[in-house]
C-alpha positions in Angstrom: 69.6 -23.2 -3.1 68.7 -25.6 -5.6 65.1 -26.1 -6.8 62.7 -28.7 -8.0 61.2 -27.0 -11.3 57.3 -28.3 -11.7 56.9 -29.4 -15.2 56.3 -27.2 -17.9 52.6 -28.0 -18.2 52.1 -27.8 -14.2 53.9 -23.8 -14.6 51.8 -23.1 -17.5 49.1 -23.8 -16.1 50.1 -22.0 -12.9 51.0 -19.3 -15.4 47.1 -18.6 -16.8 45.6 -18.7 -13.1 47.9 -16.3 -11.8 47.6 -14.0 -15.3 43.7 -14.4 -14.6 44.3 -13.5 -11.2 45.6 -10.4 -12.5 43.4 -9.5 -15.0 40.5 -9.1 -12.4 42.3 -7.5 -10.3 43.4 -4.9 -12.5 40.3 -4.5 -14.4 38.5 -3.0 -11.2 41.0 -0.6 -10.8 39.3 3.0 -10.8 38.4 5.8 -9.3 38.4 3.6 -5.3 42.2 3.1 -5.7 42.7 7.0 -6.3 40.6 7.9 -3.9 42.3 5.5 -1.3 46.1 6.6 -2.3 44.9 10.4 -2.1 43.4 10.2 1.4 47.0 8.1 2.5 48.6 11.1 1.1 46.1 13.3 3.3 46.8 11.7 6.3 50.9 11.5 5.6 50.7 15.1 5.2 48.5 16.2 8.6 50.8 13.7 10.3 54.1 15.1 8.9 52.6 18.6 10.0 51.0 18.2 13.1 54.2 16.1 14.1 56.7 19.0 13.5 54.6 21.5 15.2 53.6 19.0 18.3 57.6 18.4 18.7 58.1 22.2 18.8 55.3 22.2 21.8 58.5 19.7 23.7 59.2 23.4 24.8 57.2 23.2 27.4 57.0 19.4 28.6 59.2 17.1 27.1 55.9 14.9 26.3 54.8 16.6 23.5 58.8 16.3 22.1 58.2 12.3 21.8 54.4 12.6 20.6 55.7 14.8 17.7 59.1 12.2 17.0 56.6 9.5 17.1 54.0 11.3 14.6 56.7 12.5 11.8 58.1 9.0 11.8 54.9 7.3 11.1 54.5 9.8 8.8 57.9 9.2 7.0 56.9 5.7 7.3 53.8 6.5 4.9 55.7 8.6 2.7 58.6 5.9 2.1 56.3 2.6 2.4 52.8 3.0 1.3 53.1 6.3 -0.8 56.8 6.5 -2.7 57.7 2.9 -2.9 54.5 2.4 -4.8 53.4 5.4 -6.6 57.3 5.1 -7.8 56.6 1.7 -9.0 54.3 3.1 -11.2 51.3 2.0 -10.3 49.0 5.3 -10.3 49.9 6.2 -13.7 46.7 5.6 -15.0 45.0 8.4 -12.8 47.0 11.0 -14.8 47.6 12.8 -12.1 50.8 15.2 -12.2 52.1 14.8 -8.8 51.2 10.6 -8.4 53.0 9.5 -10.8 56.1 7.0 -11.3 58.0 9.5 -13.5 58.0 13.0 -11.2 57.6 11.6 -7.8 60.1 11.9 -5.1 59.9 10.5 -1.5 61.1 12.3 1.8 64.8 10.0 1.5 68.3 10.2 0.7 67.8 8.1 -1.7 67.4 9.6 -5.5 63.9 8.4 -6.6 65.5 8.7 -10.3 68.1 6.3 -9.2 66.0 4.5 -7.0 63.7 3.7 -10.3 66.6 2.4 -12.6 68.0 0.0 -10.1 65.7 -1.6 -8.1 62.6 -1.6 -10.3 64.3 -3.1 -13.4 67.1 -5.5 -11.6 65.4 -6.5 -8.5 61.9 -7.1 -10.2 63.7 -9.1 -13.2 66.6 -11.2 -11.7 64.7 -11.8 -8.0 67.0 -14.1 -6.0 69.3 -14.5 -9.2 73.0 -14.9 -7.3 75.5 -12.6 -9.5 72.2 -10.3 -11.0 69.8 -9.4 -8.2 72.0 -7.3 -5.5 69.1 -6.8 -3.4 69.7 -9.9 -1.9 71.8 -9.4 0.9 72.8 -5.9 -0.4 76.0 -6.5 -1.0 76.5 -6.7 2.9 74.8 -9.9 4.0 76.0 -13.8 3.1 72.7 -15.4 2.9 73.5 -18.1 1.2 76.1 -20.8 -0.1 76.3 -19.3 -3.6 78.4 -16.3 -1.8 81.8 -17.8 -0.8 82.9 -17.2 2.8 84.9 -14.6 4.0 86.3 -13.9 7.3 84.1 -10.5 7.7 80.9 -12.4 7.6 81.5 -13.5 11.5 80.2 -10.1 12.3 77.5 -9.4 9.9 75.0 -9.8 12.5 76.6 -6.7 14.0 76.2 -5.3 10.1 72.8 -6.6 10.2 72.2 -4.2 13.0 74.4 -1.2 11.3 72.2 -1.8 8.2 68.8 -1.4 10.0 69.8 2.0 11.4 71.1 3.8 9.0 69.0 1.8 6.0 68.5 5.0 4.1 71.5 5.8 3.7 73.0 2.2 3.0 70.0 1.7 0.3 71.0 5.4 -1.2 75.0 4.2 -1.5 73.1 0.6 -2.7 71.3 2.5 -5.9 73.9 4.8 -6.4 76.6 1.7 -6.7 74.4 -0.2 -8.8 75.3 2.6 -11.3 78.3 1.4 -11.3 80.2 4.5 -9.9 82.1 3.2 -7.9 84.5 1.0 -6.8 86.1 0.7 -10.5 83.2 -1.0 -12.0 81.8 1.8 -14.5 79.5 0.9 -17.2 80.6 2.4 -20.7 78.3 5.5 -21.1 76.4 4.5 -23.8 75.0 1.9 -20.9 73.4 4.4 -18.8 70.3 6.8 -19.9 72.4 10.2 -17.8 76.1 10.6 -17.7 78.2 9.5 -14.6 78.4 13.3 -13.7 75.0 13.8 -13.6 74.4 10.7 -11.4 77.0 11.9 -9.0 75.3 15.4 -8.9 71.7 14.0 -8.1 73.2 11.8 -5.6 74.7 14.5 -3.5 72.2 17.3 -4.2 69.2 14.6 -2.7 71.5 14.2 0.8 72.1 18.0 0.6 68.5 18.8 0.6 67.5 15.9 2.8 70.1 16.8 5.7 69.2 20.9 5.2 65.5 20.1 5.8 66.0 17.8 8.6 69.1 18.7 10.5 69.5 22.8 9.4 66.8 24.7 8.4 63.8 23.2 10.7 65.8 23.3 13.7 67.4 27.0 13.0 63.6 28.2 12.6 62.5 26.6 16.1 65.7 27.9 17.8 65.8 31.5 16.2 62.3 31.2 18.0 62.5 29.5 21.0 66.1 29.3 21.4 69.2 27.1 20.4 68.3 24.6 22.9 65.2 24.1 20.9 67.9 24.1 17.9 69.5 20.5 18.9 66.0 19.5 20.4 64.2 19.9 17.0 67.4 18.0 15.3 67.5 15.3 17.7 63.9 14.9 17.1 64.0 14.9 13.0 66.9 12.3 13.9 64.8 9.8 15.8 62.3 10.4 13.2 64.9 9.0 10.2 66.0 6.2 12.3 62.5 5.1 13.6 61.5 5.2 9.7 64.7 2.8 9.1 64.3 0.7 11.6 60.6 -0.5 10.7 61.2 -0.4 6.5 64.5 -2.9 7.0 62.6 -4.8 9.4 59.7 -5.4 6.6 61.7 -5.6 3.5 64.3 -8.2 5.3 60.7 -10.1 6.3 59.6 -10.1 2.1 62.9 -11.1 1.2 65.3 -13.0 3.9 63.4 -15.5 5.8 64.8 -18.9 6.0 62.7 -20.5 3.3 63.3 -17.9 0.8 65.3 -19.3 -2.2 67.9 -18.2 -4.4 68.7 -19.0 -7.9 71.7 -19.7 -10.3 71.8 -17.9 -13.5 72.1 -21.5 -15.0 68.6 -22.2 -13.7 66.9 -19.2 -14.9 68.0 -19.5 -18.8 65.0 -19.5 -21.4 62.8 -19.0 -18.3 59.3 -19.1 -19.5 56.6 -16.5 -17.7 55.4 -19.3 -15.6 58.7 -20.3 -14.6 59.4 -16.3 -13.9 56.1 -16.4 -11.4 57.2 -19.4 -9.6 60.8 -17.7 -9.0 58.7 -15.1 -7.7 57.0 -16.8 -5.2 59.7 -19.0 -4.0 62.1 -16.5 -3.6 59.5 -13.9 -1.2 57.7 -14.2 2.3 54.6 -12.7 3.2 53.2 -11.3 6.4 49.9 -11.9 8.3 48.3 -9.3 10.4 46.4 -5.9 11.0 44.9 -3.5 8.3 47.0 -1.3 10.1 50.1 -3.6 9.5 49.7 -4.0 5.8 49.2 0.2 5.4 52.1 0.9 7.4 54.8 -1.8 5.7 53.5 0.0 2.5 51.3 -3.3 1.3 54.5 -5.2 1.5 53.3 -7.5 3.6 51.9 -8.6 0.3 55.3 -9.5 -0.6 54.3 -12.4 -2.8 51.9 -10.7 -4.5 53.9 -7.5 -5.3 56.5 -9.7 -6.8 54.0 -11.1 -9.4 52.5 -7.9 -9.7 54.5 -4.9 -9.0 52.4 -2.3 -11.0 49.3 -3.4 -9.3 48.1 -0.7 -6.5 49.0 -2.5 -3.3 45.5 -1.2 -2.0 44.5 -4.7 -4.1 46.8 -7.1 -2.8 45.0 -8.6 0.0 42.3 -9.4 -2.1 44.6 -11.4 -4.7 46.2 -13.1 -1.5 44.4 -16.0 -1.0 43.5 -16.5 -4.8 47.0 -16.5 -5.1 47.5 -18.8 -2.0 45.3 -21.3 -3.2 46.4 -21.6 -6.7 49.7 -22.0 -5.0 48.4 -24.7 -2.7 46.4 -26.8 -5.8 49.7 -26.5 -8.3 52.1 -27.6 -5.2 54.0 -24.4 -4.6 54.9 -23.7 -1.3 53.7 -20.2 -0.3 55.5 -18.4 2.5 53.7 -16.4 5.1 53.6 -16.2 8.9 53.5 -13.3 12.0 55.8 -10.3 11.9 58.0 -11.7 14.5 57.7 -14.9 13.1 59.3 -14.6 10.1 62.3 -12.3 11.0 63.2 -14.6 13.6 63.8 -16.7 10.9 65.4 -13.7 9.2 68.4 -13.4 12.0 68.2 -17.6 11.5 69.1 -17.2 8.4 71.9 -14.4 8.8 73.2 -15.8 11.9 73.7 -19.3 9.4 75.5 -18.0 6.6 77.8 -15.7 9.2 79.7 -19.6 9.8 82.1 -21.0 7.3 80.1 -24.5 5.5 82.4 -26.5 7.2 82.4 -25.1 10.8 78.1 -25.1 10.2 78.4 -28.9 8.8 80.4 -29.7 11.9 78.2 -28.3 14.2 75.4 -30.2 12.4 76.5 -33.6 13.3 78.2 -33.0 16.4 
């Protein structure tokens, strides 16, 4: 999708709000930010707890067995959204804190956090929306645009769509672990890559091995040793429901920050001797935000603050919604369109979108002026 690029003065002046923008915001942050992300880890952990021992109660009336699925996948939802995606991003480092920290932290995923840290915050936070360099967008499954040429598969990736969003985990694990390059025949030359290609392979399998022993092994085996092997594959079912439940809601958010229908992409071409004020406006035009709840933004991890994350990806989301609408209305005096809406708003303008590219140009232009 083409663009209209503001003049240079118009994005350099865009530039110095949104840098000032930033500055405030970041020179509050203190001892109210660690404070906030420790009690979010407080509250992940009694959930995560409570949840495993409440489904264990589904013994005795199956009640308590969805009480406790529901608990553990909110609190898998906190672990993933609000607590690893952003602590991975780096931005507690300041608090020195050994165990909140970009550099040790792991979430409760299949995907490697070492890997996860490589990929997707250096490419996707660098070449946003860049067709050939940012394989977020679509990841690798999706045709969301006309920069991808057609193929025959895309008639189903509405079905693919749906695949995606249930097993998102494990597609965005495979996703990292590709963008290594170790697969497929596309290997970088070693000197390319901080670890060796073995040692890739090894973290990516010992991360499933421990995530699908904890899940779908060892808490079920204690519950059943206990209370019997019915309470074996009840537990299992459970932690299941749990993973997908935790899927299901982060594709659902991060397809709303990235694939609405009036997100943009960009050619490489376009994006050439692109000057910081040029790099914010790529930013902007290429993410969605959402409107809603305090509850909402908590839960989809602050990235409901899409926009804002993009511009600022080491700021602690607990400060986006307070940059919002300074962003927002430097947006609105400089002429850049800024896209938010509801939840279900903007991803039914996210199936729009994939339901669009799934039809060959010239079948869609047809259709258009039939």
């Amino acid at each position: 999708m083409t663009t209209h690029l503001p003049s240079a003065d118009t994005l350099e002046s865009f530039r110095k709000e949104l840098d000032e923008i930033r500055d405030e915001a970041m020179a509050k942050v203190g001892q109210e930010d660690a404070d906030y992300i420790r009690k979010i880890i407080r509250v992940q952990r009694v959930l995560e707890f409570a949840g495993r021992a409440v489904m264990v109660a589904g013994f005795y009336h199956w009640i308590w067995w969805v009480v406790g699925v529901v608990m553990l996948g909110v609190a898998k939802i906190l672990d993933n959204m609000e607590i690893g995606h952003n602590v991975m991003h780096g931005q507690y480092d300041w608090m020195n804190d050994p165990h909140i920290n970009s550099r040790t932290f792991d979430w409760d995923n299949v995907c490697d956090g070492e890997s996860w840290r490589r990929t997707h915050n250096y490419e996707h936070h660098t070449y946003t929306n860049i067709i050939g360099k940012d394989r977020d967008f679509g990841y690798d499954t999706l045709r969301l645009s006309d920069d991808v040429k057609w193929k025959g598969h895309y008639r189903w990736q509405l079905l693919r769509m749906f695949i995606l969003m249930m097993s998102f985990q494990w597609a965005v694990a495979y996703h990292e672990l590709f963008g290594e390059r170790i697969f497929v025949g596309k290997r970088r030359p070693e000197g390319k890559l901080p670890i060796s290609h073995a040692q890739l392979i090894k973290d990516f399998f010992s991360k499933i091995r421990r995530a699908v022993f904890r899940d779908y092994l060892f808490y079920p085996a204690v519950v059943g040793i206990v209370l019997g092997w019915p309470m074996f594959f009840a537990i299992l079912a459970g932690n299941l429901v749990a993973n997908v439940l935790r899927n299901i809601w982060a594709n659902i958010i991060i397809f709303c920050g990235h694939f609405t229908e009036d997100v943009h992409t960009f050619s490489l071409e376009e994006c050439e001797n692109e000057s910081r004020g040029q790099w914010y406006y790529r930013q902007i035009l290429g993410s969605s935000n959402l409107e809603g709840s305090k509850l909402l933004h908590i839960m989809s991890g602050h990235l409901s603050r899409q926009v804002e994350h993009h511009l600022f990806p080491d700021m602690p989301s607990y400060r986006y919604g307070e940059v919002a609408e300074k962003v927002r209305d430097t947006c609105r005096r400089h002429g850049i369109p800024y896209n938010t809406g509801t939840l279900w708003g903007q991803y039914s303008t996210v199936v729009k979108r994939v339901i669009k590219y799934s039809k060959p140009p010239k079948a869609r232009q047809e259709l258009a002026n039939a």
